[in-house]
N, C-alpha and C positions, 0 to 999 in steps of 0.2 A: 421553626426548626431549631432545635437544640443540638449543640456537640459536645460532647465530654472524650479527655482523653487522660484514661490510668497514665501512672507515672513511666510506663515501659513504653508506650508509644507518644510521651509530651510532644516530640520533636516531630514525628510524622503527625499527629494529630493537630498542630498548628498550622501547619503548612495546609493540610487540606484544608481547613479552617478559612486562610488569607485566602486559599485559591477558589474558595467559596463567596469569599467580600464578608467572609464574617468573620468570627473570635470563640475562642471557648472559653465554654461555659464553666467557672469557680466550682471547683469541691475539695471537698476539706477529707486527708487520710490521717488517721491517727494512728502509730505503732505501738501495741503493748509490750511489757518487757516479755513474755511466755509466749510470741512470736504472732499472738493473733492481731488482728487491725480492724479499723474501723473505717469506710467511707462514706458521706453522702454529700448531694448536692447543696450547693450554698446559692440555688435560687429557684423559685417557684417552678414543677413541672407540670405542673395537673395540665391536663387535658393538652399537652404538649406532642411531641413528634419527636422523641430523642433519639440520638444516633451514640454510640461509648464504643472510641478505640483502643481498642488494646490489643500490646501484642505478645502473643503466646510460646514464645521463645524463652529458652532460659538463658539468664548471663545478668549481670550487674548486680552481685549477689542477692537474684533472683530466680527462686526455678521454676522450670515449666507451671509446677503444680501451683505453688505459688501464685502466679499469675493467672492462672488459669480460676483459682479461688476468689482470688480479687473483684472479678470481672464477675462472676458468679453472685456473690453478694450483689455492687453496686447494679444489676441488672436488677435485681429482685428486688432491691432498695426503692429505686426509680417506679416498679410498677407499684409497689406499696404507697409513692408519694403523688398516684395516681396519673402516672404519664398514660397519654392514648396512645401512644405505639412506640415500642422499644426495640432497636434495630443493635445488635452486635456487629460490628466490625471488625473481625480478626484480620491483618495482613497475612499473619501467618498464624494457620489455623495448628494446634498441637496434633498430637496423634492421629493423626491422619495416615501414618504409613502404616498403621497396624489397620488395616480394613478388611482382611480375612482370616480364615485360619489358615493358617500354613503345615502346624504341627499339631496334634492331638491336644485339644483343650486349650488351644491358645484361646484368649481374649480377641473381641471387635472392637477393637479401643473405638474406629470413628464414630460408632455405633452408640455407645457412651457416652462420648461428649456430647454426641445431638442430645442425648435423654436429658443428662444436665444442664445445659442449656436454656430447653424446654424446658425445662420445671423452675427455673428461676423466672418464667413469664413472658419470654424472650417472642417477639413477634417474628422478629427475621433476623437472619441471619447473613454476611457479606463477607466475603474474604478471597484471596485471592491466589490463581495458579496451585490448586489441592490438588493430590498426590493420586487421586483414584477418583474420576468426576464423577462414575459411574454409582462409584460407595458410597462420597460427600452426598447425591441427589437423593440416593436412598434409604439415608438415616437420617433427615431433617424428617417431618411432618409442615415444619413454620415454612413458610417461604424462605429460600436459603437460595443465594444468588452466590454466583461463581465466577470473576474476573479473571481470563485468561490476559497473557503478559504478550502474545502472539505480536499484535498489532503495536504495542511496546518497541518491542523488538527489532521487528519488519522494518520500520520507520527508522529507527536508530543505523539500520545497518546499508540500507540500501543506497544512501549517498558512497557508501564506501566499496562496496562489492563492483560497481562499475559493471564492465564487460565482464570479469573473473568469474570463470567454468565455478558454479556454487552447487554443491550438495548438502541438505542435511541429515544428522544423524543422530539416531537413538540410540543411546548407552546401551540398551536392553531391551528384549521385545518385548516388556511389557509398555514400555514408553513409547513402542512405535505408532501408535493413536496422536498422540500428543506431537510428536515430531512431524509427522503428518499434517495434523492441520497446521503448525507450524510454518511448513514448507509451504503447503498450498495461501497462505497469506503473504510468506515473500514473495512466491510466484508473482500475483497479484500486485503487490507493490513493485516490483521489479518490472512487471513485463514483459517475462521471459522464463522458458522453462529452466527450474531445481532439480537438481538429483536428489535420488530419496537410498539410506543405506540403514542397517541396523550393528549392531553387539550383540552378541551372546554373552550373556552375565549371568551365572548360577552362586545364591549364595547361601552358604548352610553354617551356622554358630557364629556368625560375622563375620565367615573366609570366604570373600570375592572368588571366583575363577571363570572361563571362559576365554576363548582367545577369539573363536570364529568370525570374521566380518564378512556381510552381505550387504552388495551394494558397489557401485562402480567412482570409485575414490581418485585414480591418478589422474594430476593436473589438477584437482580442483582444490577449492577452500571449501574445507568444512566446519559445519557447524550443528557440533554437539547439543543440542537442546535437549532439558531435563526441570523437574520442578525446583528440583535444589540440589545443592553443593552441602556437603556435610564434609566430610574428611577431607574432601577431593580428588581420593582414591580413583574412584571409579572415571573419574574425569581422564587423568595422566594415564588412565589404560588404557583407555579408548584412541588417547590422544596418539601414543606408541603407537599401537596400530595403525591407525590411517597416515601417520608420519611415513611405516611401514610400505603402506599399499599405494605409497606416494602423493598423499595429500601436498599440496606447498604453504598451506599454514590451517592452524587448528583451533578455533575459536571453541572454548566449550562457556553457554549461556544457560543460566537457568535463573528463574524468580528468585528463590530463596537464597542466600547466601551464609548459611548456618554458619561453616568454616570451624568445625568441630576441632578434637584434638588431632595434631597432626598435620593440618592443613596447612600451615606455613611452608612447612616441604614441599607439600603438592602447587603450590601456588605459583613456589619460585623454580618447579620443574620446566626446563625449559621447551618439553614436548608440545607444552600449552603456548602458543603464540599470544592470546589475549583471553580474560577472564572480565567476565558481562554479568551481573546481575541487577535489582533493584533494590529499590530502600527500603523494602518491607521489613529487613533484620537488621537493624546496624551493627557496621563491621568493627565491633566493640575487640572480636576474640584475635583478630588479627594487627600486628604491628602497626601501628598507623603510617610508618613511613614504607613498610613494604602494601600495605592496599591503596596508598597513593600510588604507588610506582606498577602494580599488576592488576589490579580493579577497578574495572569499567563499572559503576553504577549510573541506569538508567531510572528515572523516578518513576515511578507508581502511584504520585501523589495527585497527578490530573485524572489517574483513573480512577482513582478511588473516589475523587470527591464531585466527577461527574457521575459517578454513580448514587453517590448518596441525593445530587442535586435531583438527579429524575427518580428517583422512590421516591421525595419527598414530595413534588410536583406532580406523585401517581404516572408521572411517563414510564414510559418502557426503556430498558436500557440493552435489548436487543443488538441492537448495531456496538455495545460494547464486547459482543462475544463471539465466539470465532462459529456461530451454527448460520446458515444460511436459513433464510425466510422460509 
């Protein structure tokens, strides 16, 4: 087994690395001045088993696309230099929220990326908490494995929920899949029945609206579950509300933690009791001394690299995902 990690995930891609009892693997990137680059490996892969993290996020004057190019190449690179199987690892996969039409003649961006991907050689694909499991499943062809953050989460939170009346909640119905299985794994780690509540979230030219809540909120801690935080708009809504309908504190968690323009506001809104996500994205765009003081990061790095551990061993990594046998 090989690991290689682009320069946007170095810091995640060592860690899973150590937490594997190995190292990664030297490659060489070269910058031209007219913005193009060069990478390849700096040791033998032929007939290898390589795994290449990268993450698809934009920030460190780096864009999505960018990165998303990068990764493209050195994939195709690797199988040119004759690797036996080459595995993508995105923590965070790009375009993923565009997986339908919405409006006449939009793009299937997830659609896309699978095709590009594929055609740099890519055997499988891995990534984690996508925005539509349903659309991620259906525009691979390679094997493309999907790491829910469920069990993450569950774990992290249940020494703390105690006896405290717990419901969770979906920003919006289309997340109410997700919150759900969500809930049904706190259940499970808890021992005890979760409330289940949803939002109404209607959005048209990037204007949020919706107020409606469903779901039985007073007395309990809620906890908003979603794939990511981007602005954190939609978080401080939800949060109102259930504040509203008499929540006594509002945790809003999600994998991704974009933390787009604006989020600084949203962060230090104090509707939000506590903000939880993972290391999939580093909180690069955010203050360092306000995401010390307001975000909870739970790592993703034991998931991700038991995952890579049983591909690579041909095991199953069923028990890392939230479907029952």
């Amino acid at each position: 087994m090989q690991i290689f990690a682009l320069d946007a995930a170095r810091s995640f891609g060592d860690r899973v690395a150590r937490h594997l009892k190995t190292r990664l693997q030297p490659h060489e990137v070269r910058d031209f001045d007219d913005g193009e680059h060069k990478a390849r490996p700096l040791v033998s892969v032929r007939g290898q088993d390589v795994y290449v993290i990268q993450g698809l996020e934009g920030g460190d004057g780096q864009s999505v696309n960018d990165r998303l190019v990068r990764l493209l190449l050195f994939l195709a690179t690797l199988k040119d230099d004759g690797a036996a199987r080459v595995t993508a690892v995105a923590p965070y996969l790009a375009y993923s929220r565009k997986d339908r039409q919405t409006k006449a003649r939009d793009p299937v961006a997830t659609r896309t990326i699978a095709r590009l991907i594929e055609a740099a050689g890519t055997d499988a694909v891995v990534t984690v908490e996508v925005h539509n499991l349903a659309a991620f499943q259906n525009a691979f062809r390679c094997p493309a494995w999907h790491l829910d953050t469920h069990g993450l989460f569950a774990r992290h939170l249940a020494p703390e929920l105690g006896g405290q009346r717990v419901t969770v909640v979906s920003p919006d119905a289309g997340g109410v899949k997700r919150a759900q299985l969500f809930r049904e794994m706190l259940e499970a780690t808890l021992g005890r029945e979760v409330g289940s509540a949803f939002m109404e979230k209607r959005r048209s030219a990037g204007v949020v609206s919706g107020t409606h809540l469903v779901g039985d909120i007073d007395d309990a801690v809620a906890v908003v579950f979603d794939d990511m935080i981007a602005s954190g708009g939609t978080m401080v809504r939800a949060a109102r509300a259930l504040k509203e309908r008499g929540a006594t504190e509002v945790m809003a968690v999600a994998a991704h933690g974009l933390f787009t323009g604006g989020a600084e506001g949203a962060v230090e809104d104090a509707s939000v009791d506590r903000w939880l996500v993972t290391d999939t994205v580093p909180l690069l765009r955010l203050p360092p001394d306000l995401a010390a003081r307001r975000v909870e990061v739970v790592s993703a790095v034991p998931l991700v690299a038991e995952a890579i551990g049983r591909l690579h061993a041909n095991g199953s990594i069923t028990e890392l995902l939230a479907f029952p046998e």
